[in-house]
N, C-alpha and C positions, 0 to 999 in steps of 0.2 A: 649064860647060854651063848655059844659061841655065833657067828655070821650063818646062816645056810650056806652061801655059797663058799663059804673058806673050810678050811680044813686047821685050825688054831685048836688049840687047848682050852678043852670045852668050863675049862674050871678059870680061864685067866680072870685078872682082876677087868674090874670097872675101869678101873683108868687106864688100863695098856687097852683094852677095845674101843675104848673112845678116841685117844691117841691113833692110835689105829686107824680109826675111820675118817679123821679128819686129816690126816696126813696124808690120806691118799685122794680124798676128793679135790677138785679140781678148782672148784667154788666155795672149797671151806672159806675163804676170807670175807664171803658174802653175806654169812650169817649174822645175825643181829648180835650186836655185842652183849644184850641182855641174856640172849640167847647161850651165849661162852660163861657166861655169868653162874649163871643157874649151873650148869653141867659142871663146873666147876665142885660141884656139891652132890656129885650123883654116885651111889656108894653102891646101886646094884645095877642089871640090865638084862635083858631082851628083845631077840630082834626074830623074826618073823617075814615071811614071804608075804607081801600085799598082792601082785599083781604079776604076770610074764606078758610078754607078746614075744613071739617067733614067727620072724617071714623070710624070704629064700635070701632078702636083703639087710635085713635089720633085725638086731636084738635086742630086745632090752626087757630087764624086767626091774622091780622096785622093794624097796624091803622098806618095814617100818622098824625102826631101833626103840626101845621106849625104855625110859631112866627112873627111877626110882631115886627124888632128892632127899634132901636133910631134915628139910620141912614137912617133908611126908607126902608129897605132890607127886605127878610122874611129868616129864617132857618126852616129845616121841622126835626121833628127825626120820624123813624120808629119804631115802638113798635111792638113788637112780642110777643103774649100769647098765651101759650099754655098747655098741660094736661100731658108733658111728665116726670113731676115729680114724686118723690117718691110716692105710691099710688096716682097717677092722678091726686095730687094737681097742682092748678094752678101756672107758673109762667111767670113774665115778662121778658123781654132784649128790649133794646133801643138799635137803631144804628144811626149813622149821616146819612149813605148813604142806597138807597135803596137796590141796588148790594147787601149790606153785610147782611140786613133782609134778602131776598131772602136766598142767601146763607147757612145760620144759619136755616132758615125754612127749606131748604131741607137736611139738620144734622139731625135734628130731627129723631128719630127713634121711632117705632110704638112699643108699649108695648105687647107682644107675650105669647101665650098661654102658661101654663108648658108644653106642650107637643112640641112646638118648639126645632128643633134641626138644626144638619148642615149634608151635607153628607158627609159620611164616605169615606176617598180615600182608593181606590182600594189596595193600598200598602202598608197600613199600618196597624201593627198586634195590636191588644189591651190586654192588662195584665189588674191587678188589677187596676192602676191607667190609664186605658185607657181612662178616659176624659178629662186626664191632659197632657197625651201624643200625643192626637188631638190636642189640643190646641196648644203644643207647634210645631206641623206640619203645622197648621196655618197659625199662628204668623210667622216660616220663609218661610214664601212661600211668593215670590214675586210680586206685578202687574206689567205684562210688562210695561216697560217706554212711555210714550206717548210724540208727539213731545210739546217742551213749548213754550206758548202761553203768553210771557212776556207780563206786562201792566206794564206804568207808570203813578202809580197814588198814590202819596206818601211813597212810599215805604217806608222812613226812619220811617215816624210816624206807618206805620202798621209794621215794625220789633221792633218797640219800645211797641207797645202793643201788641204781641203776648210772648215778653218776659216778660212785665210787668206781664199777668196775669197766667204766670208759678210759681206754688208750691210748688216745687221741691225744696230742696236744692243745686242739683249737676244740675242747670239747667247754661248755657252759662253765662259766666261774661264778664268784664267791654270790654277786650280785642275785646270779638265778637261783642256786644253792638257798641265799637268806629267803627269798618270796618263798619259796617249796616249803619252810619251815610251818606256812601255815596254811598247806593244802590241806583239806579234810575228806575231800573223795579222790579217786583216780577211777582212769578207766584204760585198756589196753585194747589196742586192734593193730593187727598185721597188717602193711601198708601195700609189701613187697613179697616176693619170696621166686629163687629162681638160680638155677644149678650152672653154671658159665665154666669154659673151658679158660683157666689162666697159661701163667708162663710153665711151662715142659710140657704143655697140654693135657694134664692134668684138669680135672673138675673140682670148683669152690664153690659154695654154696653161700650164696646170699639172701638175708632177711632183713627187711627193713619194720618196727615197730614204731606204733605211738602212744608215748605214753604220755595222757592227757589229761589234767589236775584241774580242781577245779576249788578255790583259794576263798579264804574268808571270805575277802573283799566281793565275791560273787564274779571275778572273771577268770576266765581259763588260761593254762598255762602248760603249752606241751614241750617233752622231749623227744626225739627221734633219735634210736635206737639203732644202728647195723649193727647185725653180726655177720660173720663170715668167716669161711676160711682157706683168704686168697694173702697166706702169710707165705715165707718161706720153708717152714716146717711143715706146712699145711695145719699148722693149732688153729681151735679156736678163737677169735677175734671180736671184743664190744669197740666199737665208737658210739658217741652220742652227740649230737649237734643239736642246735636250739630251732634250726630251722628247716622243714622237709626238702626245699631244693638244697639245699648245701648238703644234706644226708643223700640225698639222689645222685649230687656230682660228686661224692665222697667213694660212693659204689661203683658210676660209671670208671673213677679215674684207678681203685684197683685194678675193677674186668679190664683195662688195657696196660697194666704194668707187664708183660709176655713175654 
C-alpha cells in the first residue's frame, strides 16, 4: 500500500517504500541500528494516517508505516511531516516509537508574525542593544525544577543518540559516552524555549532540553540539549553540552552572531 500523502505506484515493492522513506527523512540516521536491522528483512508493508493537526501556522500530521518481517513479526515507524521548515517547506522525521513522534510533534513550534515579541520584565532597563540584553535575561532565568519522572526505557541507546546527533565540537566525549552505557532510567524536561530574531532579521527558534539519567551507581547524570535554527540556511541545529550554563552561553552566543 503506497504513502497516503504520495501519489507512487500503489503495487511498488517493500524495499523501494522503505528506501523511499528513509531517504527523505531528516533524522533517518537516528534510528536505532537494531532498528535498520530488522527492516532489513521486511518483505511487505502498510502505512496509514495516525493523526493531522492544521492551524493558520502550522502543519503537521503523522502516519504509521508497519512491516511485516521474515520472522513473522511486524515493526511499525512513525513519520512526522510537517511545514515547520525554512519558508514552510515540507519536512519528514521517522521514529521507531510512537512516545517519540508525539514528543517531537509537540517541539514543533508555530512560525510567528514579525510582529511577535516576548514581554518585557519589569526590571530590566534597555540601552541601545536592548534586544540583546533581553535575551540575555532570558536565557538565564530558570524554570523551576519539577519533581523527575524517571522511565526505563533504554536509556543507554537514547544517551547514545542524543549525543550522536550533536554538532558541536565541544560537545561530551568518550568518558561521558562510557558512564551512559550504564544509565537504566532517563527523564526529559524542557529548560528553555524561545523564538529570537538572528542575522537578516529573520526568526530562529531556540530550545534548550534535559536529558537527565539516572546510572547503576545510583547518581545522576545530565545532558543539555539545544536545538535551534540560528544556522545559515536556517536547518535545523542539535548541540549538546554536559553543562547547563555552557548550553545557555552556547544560545546566548548564537542570538548575537547578526
Amino acid at each position: 500500500m503506497n504513502d497516503p500523502q504520495d501519489h507512487h505506484d500503489p503495487y511498488e515493492t517493500t524495499e523501494t517504500h522503505l528506501a523511499r522513506l528513509l531517504g527523505r527523512a531528516l533524522n533517518s540516521f537516528d534510528l536505532p541500528d537494531s532498528t535498520i536491522e530488522r527492516l532489513d528483512t521486511a518483505f511487505a508493508h502498510s502505512s496509514a494516517l495516525h493523526s493531522s493537526h492544521h492551524s493558520a501556522s502550522l502543519h503537521r500530521t503523522t502516519y504509521r508505516h508497519t512491516y511485516l518481517l521474515a520472522d513473522g513479526t511486524a515493526l511499525s515507524l512513525w513519520e512526522l511531516v510537517h511545514n515547520s521548515g525554512r519558508d514552510g517547506t515540507e519536512q519528514h522525521e521517522l521514529y521507531a516509537e510512537e512516545a517519540d513522534a508525539r514528543l517531537a510533534a509537540s517541539r514543533l513550534p508555530a512560525r510567528f508574525s514579525p510582529g511577535w515579541g516576548v514581554e518585557r520584565p519589569a526590571d530590566l532597563d534597555f540601552d541601545e542593544d536592548g534586544e540583546l540584553e533581553l535575551l540575555g535575561a532570558l536565557l538565564s532565568r530558570r524554570i523551576p525544577r519539577q519533581p523527575r519522572m524517571y522511565v526505563s526505557d533504554d536509556s543507554p541507546d537514547h544517551a547514545r543518540r542524543v549525543l550522536r546527533r550533536a554538532e558541536n565540537a565541544d560537545r561530551p566525549g568518550e568518558a561521558t559516552a562510557r558512564r551512559l552505557r550504564v544509565a537504566y532510567a532517563h527523564h526529559i524536561t524542557q529548560a528553555f524555549g524561545r523564538l529570537c530574531a538572528v542575522e537578516g532579521g529573520r526568526d530562529a527558534g531556540f530550545t534548550l532540553y534535559e536529558h537527565a539519567f539516572l546510572l547503576l551507581d545510583g547518581t545522576e547524570l545530565s545532558l543539555w540539549e539545544v536545538e535551534h535554527t540560528a544556522t545559515p540556511d536556517g536547518r535545523h541545529m542539535c548541540e549538546v553540552y554536559e553543562h547547563e550554563h555552557t548550553a545557555r552561553e552556547a544560545m546566548e552566543h548564537r542570538a548575537r552572531v547578526r
